[in-house]
PQR file with spaces between the fields and no chain letter, atoms N, CA, C, O and H, PARSE charges and radii, in Angstrom:
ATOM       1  N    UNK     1      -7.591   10.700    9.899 -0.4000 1.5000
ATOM       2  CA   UNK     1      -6.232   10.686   10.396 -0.0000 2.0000
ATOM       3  C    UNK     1      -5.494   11.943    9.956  0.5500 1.7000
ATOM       4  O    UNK     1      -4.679   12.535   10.663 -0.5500 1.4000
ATOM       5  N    UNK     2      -5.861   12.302    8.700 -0.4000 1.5000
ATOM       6  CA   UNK     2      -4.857   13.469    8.332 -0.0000 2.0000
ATOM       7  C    UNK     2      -3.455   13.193    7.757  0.5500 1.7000
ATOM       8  O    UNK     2      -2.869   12.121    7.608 -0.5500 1.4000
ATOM       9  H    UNK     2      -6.523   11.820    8.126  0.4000 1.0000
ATOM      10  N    UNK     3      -3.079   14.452    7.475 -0.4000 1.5000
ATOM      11  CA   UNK     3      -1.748   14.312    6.997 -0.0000 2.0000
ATOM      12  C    UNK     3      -0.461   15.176    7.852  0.5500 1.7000
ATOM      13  O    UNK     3       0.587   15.563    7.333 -0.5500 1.4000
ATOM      14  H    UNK     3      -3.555   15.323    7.596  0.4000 1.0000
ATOM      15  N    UNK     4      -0.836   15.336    9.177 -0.4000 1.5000
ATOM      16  CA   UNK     4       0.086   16.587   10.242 -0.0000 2.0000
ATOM      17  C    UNK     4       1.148   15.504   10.386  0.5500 1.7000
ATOM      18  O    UNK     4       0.755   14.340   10.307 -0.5500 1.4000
ATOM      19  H    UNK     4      -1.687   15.022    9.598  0.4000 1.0000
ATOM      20  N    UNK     5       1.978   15.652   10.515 -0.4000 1.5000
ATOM      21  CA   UNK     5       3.545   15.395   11.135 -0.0000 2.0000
ATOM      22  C    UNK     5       3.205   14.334   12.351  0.5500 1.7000
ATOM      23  O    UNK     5       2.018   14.180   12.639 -0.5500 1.4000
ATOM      24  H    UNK     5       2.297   16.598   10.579  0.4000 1.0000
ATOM      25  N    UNK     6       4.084   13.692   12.979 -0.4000 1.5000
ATOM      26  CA   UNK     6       4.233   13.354   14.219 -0.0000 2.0000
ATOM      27  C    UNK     6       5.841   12.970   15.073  0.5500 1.7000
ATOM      28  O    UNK     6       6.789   12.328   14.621 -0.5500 1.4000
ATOM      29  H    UNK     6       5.049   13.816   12.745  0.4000 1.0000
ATOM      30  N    UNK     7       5.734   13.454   16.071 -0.4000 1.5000
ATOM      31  CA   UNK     7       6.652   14.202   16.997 -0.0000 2.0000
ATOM      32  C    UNK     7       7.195   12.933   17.147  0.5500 1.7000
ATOM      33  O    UNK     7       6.298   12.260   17.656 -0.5500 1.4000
ATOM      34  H    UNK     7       4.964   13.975   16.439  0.4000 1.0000
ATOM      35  N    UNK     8       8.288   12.166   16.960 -0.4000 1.5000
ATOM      36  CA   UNK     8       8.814   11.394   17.510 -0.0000 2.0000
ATOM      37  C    UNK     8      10.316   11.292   18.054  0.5500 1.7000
ATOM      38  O    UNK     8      11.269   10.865   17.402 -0.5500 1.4000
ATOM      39  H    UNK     8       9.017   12.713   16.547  0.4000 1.0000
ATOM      40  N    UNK     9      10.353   11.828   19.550 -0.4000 1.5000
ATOM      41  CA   UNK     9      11.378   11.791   19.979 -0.0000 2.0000
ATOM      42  C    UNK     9      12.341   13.011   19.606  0.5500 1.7000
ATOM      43  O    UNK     9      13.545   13.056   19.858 -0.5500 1.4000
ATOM      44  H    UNK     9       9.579   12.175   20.080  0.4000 1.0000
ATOM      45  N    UNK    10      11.564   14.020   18.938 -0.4000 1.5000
ATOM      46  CA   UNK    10      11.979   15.727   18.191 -0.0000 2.0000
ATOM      47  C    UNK    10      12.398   15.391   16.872  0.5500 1.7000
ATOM      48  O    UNK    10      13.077   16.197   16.236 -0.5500 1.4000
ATOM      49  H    UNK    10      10.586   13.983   18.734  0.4000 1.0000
ATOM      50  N    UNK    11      11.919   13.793   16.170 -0.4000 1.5000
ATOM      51  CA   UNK    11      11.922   13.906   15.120 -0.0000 2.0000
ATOM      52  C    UNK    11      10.387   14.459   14.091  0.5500 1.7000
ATOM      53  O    UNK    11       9.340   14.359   14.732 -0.5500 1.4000
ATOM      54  H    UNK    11      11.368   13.138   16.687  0.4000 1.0000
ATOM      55  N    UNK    12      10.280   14.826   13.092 -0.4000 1.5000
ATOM      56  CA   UNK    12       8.976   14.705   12.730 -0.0000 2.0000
ATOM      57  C    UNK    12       8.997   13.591   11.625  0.5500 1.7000
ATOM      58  O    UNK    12       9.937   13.229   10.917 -0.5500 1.4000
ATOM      59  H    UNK    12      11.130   14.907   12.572  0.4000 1.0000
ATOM      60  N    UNK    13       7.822   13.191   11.667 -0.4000 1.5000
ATOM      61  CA   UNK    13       7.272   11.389   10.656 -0.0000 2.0000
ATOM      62  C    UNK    13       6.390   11.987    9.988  0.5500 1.7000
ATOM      63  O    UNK    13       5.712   12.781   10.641 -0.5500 1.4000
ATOM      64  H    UNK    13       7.058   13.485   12.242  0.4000 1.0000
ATOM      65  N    UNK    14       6.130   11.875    8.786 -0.4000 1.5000
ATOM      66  CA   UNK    14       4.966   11.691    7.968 -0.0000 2.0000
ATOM      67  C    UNK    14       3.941   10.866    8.009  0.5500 1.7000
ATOM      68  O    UNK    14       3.992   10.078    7.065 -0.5500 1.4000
ATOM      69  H    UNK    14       6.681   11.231    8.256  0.4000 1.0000
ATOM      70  N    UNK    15       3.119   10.722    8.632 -0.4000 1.5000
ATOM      71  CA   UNK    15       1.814    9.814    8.354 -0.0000 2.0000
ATOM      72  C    UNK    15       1.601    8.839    6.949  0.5500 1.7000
ATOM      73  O    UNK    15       0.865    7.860    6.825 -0.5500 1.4000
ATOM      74  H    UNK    15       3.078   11.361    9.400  0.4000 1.0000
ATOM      75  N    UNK    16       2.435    9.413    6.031 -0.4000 1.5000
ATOM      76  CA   UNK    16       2.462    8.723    4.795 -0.0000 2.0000
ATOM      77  C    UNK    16       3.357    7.432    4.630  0.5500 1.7000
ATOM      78  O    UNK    16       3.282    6.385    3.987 -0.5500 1.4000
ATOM      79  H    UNK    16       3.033   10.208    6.132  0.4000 1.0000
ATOM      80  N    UNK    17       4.162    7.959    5.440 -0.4000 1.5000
ATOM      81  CA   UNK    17       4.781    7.007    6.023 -0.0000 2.0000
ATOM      82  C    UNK    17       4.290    5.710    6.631  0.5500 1.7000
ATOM      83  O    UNK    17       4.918    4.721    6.252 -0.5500 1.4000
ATOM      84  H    UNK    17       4.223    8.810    5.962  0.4000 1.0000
ATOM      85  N    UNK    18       3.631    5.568    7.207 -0.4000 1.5000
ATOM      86  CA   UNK    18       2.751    4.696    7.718 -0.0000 2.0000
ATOM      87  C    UNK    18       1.740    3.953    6.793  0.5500 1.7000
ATOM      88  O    UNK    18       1.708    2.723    6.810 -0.5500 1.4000
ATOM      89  H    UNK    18       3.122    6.371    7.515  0.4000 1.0000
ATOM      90  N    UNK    19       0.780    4.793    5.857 -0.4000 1.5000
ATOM      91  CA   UNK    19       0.171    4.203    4.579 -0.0000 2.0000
ATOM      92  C    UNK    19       1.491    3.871    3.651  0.5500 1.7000
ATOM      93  O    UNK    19       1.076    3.117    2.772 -0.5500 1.4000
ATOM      94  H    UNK    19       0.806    5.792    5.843  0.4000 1.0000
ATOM      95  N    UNK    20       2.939    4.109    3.456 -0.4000 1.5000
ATOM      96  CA   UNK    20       3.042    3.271    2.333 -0.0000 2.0000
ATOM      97  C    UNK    20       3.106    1.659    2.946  0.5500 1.7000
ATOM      98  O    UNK    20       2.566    0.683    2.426 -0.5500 1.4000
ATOM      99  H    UNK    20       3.276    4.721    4.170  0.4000 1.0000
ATOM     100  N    UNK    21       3.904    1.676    4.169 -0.4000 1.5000
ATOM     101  CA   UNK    21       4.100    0.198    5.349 -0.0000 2.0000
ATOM     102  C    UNK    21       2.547   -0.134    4.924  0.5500 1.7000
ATOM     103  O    UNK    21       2.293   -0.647    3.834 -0.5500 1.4000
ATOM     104  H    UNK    21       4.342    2.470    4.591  0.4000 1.0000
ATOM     105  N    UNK    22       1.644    0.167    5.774 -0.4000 1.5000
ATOM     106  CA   UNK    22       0.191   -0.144    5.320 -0.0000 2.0000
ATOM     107  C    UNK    22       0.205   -1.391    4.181  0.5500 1.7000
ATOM     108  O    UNK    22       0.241   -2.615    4.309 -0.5500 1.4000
ATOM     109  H    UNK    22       1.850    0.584    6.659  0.4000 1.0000
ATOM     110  N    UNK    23       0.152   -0.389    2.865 -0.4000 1.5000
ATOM     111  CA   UNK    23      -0.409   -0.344    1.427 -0.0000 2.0000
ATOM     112  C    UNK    23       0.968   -1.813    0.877  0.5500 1.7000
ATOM     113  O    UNK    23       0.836   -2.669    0.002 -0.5500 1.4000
ATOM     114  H    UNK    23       0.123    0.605    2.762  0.4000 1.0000
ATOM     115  N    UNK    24       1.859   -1.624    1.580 -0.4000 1.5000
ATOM     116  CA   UNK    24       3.159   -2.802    0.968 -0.0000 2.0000
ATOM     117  C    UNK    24       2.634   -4.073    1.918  0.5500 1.7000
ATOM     118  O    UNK    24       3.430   -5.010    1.847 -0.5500 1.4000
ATOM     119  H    UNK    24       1.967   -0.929    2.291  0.4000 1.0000
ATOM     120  N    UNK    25       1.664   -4.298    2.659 -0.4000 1.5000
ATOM     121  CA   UNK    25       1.164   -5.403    3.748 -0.0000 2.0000
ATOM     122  C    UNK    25       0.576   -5.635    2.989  0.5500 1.7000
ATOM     123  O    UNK    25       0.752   -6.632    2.288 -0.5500 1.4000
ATOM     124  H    UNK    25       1.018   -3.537    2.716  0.4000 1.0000
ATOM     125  N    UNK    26      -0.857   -4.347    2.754 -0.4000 1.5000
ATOM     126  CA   UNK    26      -1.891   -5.611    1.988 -0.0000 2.0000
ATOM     127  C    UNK    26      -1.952   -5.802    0.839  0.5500 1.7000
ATOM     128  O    UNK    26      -2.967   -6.262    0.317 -0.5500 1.4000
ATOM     129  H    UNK    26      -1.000   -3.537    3.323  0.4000 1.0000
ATOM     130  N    UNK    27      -0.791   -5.469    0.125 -0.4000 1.5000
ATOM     131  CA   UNK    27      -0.294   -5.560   -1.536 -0.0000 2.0000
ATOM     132  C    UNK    27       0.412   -7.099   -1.141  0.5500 1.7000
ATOM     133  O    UNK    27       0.167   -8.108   -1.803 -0.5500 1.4000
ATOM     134  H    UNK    27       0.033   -5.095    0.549  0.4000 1.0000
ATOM     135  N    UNK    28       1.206   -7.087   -0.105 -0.4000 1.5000
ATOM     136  CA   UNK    28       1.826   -9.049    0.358 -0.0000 2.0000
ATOM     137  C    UNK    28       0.411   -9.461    0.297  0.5500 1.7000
ATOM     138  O    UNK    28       0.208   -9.701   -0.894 -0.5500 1.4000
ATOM     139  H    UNK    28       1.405   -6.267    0.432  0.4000 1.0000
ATOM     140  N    UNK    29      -0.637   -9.660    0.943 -0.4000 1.5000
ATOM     141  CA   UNK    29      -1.416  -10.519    1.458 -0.0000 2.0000
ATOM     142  C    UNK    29      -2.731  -10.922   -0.192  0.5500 1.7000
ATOM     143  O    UNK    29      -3.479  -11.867   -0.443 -0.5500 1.4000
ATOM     144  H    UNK    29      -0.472   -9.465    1.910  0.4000 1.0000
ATOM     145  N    UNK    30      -2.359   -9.492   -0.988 -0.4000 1.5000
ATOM     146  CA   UNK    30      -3.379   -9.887   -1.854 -0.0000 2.0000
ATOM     147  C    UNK    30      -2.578  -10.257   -3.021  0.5500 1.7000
ATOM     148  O    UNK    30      -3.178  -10.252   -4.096 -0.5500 1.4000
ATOM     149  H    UNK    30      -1.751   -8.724   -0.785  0.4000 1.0000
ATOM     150  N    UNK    31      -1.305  -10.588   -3.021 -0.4000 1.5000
ATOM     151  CA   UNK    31      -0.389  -11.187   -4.047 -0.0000 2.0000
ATOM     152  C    UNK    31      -0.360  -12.547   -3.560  0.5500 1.7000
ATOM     153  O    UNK    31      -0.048  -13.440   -4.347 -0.5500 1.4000
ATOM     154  H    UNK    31      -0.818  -10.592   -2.148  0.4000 1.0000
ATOM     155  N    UNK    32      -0.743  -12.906   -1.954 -0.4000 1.5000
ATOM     156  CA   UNK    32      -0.883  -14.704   -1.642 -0.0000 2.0000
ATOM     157  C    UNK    32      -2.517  -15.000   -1.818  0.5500 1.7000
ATOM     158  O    UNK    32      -3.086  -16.071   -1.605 -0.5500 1.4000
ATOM     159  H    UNK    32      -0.996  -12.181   -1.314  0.4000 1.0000
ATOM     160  N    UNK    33      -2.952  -14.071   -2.150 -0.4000 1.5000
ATOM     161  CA   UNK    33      -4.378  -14.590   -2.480 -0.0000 2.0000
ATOM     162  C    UNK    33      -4.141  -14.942   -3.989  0.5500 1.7000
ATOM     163  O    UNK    33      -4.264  -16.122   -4.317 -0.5500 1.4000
ATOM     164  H    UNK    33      -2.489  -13.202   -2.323  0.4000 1.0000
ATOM     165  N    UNK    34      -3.759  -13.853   -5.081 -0.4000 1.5000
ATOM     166  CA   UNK    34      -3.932  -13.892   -6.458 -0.0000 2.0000
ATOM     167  C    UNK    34      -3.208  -15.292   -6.620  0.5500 1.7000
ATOM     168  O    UNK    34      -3.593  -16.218   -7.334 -0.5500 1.4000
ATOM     169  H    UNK    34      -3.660  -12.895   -4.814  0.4000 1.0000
ATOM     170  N    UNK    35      -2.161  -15.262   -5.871 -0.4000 1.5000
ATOM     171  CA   UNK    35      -0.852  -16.631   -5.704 -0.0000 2.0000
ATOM     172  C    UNK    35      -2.003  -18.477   -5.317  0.5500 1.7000
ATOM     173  O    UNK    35      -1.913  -19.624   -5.754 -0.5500 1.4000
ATOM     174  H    UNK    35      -1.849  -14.510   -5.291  0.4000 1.0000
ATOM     175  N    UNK    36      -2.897  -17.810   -4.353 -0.4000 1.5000
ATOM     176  CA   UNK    36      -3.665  -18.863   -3.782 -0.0000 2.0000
ATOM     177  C    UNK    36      -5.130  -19.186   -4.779  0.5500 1.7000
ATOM     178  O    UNK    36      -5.755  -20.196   -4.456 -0.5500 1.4000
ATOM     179  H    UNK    36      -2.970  -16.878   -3.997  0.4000 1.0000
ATOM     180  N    UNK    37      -5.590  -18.487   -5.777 -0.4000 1.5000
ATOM     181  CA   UNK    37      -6.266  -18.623   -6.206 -0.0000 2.0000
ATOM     182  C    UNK    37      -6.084  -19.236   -7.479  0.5500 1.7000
ATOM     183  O    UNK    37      -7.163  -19.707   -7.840 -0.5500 1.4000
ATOM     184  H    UNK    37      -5.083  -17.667   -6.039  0.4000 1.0000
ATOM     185  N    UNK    38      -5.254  -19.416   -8.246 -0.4000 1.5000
ATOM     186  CA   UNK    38      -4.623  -19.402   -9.612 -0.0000 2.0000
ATOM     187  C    UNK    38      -4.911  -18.156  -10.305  0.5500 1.7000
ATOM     188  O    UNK    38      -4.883  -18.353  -11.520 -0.5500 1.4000
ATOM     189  H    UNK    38      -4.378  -19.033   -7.953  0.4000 1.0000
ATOM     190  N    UNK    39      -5.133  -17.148  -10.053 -0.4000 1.5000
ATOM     191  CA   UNK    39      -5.321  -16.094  -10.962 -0.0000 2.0000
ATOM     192  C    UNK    39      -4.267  -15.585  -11.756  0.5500 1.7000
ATOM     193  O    UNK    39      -4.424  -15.036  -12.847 -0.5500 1.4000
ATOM     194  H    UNK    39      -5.156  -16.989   -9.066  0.4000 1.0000
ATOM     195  N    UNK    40      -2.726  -15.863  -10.939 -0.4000 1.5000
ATOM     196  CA   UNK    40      -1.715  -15.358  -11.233 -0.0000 2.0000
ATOM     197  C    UNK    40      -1.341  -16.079  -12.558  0.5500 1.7000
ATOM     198  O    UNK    40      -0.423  -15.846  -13.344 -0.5500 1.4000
ATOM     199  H    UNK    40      -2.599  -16.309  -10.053  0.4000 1.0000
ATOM     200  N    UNK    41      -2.151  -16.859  -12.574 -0.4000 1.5000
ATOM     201  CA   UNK    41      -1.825  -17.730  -13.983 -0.0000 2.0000
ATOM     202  C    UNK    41      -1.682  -16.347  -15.353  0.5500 1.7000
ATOM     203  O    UNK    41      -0.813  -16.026  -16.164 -0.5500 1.4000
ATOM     204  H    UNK    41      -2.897  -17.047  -11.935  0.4000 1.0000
ATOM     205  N    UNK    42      -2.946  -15.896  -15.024 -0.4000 1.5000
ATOM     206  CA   UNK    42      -3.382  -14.768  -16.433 -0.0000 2.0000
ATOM     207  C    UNK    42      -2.470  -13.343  -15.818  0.5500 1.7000
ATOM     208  O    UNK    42      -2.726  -12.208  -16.220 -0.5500 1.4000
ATOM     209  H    UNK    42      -3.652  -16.157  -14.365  0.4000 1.0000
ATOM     210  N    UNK    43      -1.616  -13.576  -15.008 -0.4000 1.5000
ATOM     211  CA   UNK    43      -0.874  -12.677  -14.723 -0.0000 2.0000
ATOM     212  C    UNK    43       0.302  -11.947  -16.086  0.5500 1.7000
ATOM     213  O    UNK    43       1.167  -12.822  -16.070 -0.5500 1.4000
ATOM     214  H    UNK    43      -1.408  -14.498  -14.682  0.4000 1.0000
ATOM     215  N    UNK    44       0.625  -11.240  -16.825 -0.4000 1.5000
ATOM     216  CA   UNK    44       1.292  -11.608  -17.939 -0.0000 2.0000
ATOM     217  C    UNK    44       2.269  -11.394  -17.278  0.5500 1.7000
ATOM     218  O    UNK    44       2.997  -12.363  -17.067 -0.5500 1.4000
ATOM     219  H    UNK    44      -0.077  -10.529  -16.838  0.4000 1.0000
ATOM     220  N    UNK    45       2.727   -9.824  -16.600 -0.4000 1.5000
ATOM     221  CA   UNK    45       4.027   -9.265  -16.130 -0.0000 2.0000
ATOM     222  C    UNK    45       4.050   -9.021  -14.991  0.5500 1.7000
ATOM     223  O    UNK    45       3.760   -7.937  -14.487 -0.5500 1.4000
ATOM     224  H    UNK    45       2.135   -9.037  -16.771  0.4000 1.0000
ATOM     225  N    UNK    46       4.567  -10.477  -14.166 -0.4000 1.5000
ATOM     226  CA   UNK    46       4.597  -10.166  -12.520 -0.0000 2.0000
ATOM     227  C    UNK    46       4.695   -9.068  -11.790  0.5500 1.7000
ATOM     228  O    UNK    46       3.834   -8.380  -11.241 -0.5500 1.4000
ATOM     229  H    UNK    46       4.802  -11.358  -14.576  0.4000 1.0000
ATOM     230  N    UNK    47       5.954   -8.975  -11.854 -0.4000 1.5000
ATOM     231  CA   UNK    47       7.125   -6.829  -11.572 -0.0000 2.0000
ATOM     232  C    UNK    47       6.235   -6.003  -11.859  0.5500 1.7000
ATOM     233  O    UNK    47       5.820   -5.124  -11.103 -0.5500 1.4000
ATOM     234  H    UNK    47       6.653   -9.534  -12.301  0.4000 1.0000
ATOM     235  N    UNK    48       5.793   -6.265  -13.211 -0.4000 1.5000
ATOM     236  CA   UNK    48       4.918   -4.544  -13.667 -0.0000 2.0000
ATOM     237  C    UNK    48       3.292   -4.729  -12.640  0.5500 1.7000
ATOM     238  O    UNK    48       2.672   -3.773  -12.174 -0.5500 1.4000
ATOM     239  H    UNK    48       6.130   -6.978  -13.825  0.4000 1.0000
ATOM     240  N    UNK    49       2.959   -5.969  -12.519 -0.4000 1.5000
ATOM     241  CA   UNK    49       1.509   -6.142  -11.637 -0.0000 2.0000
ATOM     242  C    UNK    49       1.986   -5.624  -10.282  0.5500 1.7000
ATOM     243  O    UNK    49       1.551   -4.602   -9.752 -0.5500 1.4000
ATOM     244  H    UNK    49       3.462   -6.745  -12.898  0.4000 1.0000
ATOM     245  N    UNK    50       2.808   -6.329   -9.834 -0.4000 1.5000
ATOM     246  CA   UNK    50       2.889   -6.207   -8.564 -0.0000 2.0000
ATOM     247  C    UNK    50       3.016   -4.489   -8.305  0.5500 1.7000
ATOM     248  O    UNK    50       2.422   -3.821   -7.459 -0.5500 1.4000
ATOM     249  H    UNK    50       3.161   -7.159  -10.265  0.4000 1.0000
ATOM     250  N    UNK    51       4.193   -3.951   -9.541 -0.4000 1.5000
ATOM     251  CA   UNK    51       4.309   -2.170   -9.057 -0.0000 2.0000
ATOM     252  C    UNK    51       2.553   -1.486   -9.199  0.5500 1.7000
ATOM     253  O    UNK    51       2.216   -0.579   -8.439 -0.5500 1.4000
ATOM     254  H    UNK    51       4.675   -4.494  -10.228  0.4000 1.0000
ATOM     255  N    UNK    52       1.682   -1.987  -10.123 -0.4000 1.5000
ATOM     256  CA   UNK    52       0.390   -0.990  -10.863 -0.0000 2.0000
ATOM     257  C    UNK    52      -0.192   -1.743   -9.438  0.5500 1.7000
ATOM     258  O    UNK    52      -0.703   -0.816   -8.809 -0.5500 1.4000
ATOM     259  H    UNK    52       1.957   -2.724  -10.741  0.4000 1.0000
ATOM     260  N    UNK    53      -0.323   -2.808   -8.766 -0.4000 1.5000
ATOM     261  CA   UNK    53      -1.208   -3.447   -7.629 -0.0000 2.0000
ATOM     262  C    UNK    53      -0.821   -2.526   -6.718  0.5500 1.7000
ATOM     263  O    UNK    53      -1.776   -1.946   -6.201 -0.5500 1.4000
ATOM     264  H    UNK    53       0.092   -3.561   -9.277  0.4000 1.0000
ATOM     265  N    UNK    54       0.483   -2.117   -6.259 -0.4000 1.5000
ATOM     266  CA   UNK    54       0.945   -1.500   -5.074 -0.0000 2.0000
ATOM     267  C    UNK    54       0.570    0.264   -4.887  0.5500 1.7000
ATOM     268  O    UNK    54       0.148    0.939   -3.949 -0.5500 1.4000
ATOM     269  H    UNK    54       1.258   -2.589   -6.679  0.4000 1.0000
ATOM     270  N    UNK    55       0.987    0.570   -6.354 -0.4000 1.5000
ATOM     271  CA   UNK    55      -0.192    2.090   -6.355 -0.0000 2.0000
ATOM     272  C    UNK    55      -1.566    2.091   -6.067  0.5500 1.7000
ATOM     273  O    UNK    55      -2.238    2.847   -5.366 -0.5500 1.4000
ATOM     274  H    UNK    55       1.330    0.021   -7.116  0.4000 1.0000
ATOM     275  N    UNK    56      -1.821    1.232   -6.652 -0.4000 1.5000
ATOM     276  CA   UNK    56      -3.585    1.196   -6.386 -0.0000 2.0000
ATOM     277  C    UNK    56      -4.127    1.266   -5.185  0.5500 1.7000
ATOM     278  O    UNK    56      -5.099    1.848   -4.703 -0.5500 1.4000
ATOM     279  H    UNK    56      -1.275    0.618   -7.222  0.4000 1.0000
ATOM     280  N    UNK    57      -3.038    0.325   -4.674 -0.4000 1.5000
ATOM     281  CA   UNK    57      -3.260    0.065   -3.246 -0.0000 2.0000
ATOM     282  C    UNK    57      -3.398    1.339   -2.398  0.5500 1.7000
ATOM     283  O    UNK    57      -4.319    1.710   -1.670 -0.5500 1.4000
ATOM     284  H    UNK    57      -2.249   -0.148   -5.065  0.4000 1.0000
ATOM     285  N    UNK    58      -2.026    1.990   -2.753 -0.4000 1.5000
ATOM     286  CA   UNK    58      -1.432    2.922   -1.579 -0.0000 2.0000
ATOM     287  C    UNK    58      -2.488    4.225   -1.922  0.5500 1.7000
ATOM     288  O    UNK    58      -2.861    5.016   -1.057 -0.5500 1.4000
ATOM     289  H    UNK    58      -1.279    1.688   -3.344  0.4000 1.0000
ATOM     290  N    UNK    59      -2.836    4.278   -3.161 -0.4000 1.5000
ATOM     291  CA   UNK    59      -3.736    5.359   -3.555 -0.0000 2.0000
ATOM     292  C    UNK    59      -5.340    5.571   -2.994  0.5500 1.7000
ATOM     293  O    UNK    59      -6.031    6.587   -2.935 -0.5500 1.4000
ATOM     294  H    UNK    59      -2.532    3.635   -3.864  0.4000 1.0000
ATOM     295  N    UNK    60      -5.630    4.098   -2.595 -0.4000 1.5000
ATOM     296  CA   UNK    60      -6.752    3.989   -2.087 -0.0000 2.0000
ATOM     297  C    UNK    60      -6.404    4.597   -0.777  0.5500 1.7000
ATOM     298  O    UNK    60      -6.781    5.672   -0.312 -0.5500 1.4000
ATOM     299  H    UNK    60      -5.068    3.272   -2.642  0.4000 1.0000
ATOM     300  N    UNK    61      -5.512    3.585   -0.209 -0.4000 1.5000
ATOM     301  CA   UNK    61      -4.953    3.791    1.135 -0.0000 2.0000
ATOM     302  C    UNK    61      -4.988    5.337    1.330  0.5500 1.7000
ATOM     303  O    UNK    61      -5.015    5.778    2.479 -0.5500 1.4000
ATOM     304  H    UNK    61      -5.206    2.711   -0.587  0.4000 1.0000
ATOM     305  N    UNK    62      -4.990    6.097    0.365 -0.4000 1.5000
ATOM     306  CA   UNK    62      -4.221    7.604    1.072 -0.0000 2.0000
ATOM     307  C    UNK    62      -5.568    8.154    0.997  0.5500 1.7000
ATOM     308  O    UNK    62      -5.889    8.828    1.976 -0.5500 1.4000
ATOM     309  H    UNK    62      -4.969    5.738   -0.569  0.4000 1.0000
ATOM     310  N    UNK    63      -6.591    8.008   -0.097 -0.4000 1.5000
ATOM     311  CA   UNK    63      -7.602    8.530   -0.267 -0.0000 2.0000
ATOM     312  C    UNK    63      -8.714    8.772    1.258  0.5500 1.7000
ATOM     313  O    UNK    63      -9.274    9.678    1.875 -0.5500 1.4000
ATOM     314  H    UNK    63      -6.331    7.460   -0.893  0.4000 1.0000
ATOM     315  N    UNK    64      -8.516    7.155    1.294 -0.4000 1.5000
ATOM     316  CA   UNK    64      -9.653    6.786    2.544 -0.0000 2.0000
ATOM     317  C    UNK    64      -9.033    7.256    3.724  0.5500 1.7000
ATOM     318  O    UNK    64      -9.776    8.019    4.342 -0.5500 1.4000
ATOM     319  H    UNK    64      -8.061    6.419    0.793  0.4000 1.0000
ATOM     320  N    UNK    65      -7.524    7.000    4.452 -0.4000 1.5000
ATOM     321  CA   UNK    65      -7.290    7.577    5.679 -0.0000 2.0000
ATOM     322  C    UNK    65      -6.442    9.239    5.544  0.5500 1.7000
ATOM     323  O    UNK    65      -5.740    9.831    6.364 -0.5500 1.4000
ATOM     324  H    UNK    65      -6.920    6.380    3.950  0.4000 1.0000
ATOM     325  N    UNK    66      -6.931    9.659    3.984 -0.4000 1.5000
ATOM     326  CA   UNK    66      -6.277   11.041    4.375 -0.0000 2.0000
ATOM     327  C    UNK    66      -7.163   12.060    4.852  0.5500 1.7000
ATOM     328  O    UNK    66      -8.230   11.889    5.442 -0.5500 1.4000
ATOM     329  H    UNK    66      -7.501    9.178    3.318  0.4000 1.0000
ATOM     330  N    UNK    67      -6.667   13.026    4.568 -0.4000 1.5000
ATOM     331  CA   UNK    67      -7.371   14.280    4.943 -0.0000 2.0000
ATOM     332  C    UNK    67      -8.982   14.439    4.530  0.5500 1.7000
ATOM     333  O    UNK    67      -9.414   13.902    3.510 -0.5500 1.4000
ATOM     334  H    UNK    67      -5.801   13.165    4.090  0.4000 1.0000
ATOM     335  N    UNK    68      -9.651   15.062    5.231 -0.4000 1.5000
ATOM     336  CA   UNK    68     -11.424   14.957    4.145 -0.0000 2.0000
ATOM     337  C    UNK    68     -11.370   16.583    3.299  0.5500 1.7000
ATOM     338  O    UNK    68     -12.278   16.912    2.536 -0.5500 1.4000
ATOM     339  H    UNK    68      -9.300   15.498    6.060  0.4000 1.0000
């Protein structure tokens, strides 16, 4: 996918833009799993998991659909 701009309407968008939306979806969907599994039990610090889960996320996210 890359990291070039995109033209919208003579605005330009960041593509990164799009992976953080991405990376904040499947950071929801794997906080109703941890939520659905009991894992969240051994959770100590919700806020601080959820922020270190959401980097991880978005970091993967940028790795795999960025630039090669």
């Amino acid at each position: 996918m890359g990291l070039r701009e995109w033209s919208l309407g003579g605005v330009l968008l960041s593509p990164f833009l799009i992976y953080v939306v991405l990376a904040l979806v499947v950071t929801g969907v794997l906080r109703v799993l941890v939520r659905v599994t009991g894992l969240g039990r051994w959770i100590w610090h919700e806020a601080l998991f959820d922020c270190a889960l959401y980097v991880c996320v978005l970091t993967v996210i940028t790795v795999v659909l960025g630039p090669l």
